[in-house]
C-alpha positions as CSV (number, residue, x, y, z in Angstrom):
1,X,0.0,0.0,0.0
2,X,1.0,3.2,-0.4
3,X,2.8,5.0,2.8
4,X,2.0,9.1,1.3
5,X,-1.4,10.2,0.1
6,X,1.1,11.6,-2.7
7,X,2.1,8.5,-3.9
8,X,-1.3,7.7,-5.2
9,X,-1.2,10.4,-7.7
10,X,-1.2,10.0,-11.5
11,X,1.8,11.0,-13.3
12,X,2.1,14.0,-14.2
13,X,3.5,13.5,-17.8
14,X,0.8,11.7,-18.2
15,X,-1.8,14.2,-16.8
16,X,-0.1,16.8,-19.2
17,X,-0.3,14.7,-22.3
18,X,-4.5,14.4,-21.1
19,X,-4.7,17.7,-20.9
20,X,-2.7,18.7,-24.6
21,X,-4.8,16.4,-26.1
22,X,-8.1,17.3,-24.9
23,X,-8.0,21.6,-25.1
24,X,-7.3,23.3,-28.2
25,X,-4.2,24.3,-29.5
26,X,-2.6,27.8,-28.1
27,X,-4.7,27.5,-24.7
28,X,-2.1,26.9,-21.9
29,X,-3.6,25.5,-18.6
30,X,-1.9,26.9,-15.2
31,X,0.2,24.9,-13.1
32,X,-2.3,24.8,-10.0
33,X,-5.5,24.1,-12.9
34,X,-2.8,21.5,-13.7
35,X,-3.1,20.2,-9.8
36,X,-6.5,20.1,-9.6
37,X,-6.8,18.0,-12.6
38,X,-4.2,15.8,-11.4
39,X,-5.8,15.2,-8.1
40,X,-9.0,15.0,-9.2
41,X,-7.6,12.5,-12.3
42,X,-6.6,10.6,-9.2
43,X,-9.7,10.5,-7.0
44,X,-11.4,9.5,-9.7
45,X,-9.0,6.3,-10.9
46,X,-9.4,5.2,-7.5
47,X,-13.0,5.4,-7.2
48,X,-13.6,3.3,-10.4
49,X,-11.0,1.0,-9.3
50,X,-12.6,0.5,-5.5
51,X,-15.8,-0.1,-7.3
52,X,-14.7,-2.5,-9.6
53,X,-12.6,-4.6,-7.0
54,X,-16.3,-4.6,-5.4
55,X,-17.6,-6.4,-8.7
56,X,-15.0,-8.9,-8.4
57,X,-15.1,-9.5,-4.8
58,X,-18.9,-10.4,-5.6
59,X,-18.0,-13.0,-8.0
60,X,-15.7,-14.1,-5.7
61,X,-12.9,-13.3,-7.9
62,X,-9.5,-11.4,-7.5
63,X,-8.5,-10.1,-10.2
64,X,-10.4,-7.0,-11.3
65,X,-11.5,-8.0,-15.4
66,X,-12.6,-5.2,-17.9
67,X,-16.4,-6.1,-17.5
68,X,-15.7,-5.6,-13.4
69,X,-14.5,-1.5,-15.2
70,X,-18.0,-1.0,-16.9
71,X,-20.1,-2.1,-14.6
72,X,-18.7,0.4,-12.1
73,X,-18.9,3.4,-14.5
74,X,-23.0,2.7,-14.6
75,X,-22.8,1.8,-11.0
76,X,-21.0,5.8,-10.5
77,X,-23.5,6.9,-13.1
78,X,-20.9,7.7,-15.9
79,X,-22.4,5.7,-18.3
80,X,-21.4,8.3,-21.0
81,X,-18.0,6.4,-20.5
82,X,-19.4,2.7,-21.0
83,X,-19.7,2.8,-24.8
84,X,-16.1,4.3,-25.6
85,X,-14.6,1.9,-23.0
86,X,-16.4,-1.0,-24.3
87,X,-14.3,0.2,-27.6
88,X,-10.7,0.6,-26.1
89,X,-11.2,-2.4,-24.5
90,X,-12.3,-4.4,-27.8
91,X,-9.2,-2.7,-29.6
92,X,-6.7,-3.6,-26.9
93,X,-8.0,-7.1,-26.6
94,X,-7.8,-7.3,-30.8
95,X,-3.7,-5.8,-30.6
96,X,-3.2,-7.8,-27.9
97,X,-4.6,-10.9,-29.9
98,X,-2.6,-9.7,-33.1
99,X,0.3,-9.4,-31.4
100,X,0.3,-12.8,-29.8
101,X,-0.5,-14.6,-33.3
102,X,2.4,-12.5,-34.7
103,X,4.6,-13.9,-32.0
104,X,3.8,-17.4,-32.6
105,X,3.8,-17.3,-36.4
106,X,7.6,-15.8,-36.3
107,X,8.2,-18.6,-33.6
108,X,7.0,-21.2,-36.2
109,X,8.8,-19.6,-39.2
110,X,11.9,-20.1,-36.9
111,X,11.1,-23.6,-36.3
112,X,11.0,-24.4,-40.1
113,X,14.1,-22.3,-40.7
114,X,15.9,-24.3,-38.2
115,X,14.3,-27.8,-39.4
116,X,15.3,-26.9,-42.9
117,X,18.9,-26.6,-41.3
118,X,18.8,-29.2,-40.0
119,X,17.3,-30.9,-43.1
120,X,20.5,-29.7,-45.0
121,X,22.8,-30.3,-42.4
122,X,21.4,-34.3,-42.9
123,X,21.6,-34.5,-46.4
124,X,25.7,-32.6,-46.5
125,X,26.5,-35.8,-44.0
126,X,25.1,-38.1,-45.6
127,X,26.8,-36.8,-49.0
128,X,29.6,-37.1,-47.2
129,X,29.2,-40.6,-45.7
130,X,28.5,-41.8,-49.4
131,X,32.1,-40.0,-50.6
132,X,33.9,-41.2,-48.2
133,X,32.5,-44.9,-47.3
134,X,31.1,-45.5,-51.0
135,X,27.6,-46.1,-49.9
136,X,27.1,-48.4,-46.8
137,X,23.9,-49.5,-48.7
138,X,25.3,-50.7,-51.5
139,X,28.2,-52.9,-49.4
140,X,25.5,-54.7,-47.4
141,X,23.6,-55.1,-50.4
142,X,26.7,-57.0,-51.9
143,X,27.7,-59.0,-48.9
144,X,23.8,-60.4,-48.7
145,X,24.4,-61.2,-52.0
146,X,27.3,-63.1,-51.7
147,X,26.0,-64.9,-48.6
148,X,23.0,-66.3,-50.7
149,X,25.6,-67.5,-53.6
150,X,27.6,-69.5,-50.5
């Protein structure tokens, strides 16, 4: 837990990034308006959160999951927020699923790269085998040969 009520506070890089994305261009935001946000960016985090740790203590769960997030945003009465939420929450579960699949197929293109080494690596040695022993094949061939004849 957190020993300073300070400690719970958003970053404020990340506040300030909020903030430059949200106002107009050329409208510069004070450094105590910049506080307030901060703090109230913070209150308001912590709510949702404590509401959706509810949700999952309900369903007897501990992990807080994305639908635990919505359902406290109409349980605080922002359900303004549900709809875009529902969308961030679809496109980071689609990158996230994109990204995995991209993981695994270059896992499986190294796979066959490194089964096709091996592949070659098989046939140099066994070229090799036949230069220098003359084909082991062909000699037990030969010697079965001559057994039958004896």
């Amino acid at each position: 837990m957190a020993e300073r009520p300070e400690d719970l506070n958003l970053p404020n890089s990340i506040i300030t990034r909020i903030i430059k994305d949200a106002i107009p261009d050329g409208v510069n935001v004070s450094k105590d308006a910049r506080l307030a946000i901060s703090k109230a960016a913070s209150v308001f985090v912590l709510y949702a959160t404590s509401c959706a740790n509810n949700f999952a203590q309900q369903n007897k769960r501990k992990m807080i999951s994305g639908q635990d997030v919505l359902d406290s945003m109409t349980e605080l009465e922002f359900d303004e927020l549900v709809e875009p939420l529902k969308k961030s929450l679809e496109a980071y579960k689609k990158s996230q699923k994109d990204k995995k699949e991209a993981t695994e197929k270059r896992k499986q293109e190294k796979t066959q790269e490194k089964g096709e080494e091996k592949t070659e690596e098989n046939e140099e040695e066994e070229m090799e085998e036949e230069a220098a022993g003359g084909g082991g094949v062909e000699e037990e061939e030969e010697s079965e040969g001559e057994a039958e004849d004896a």
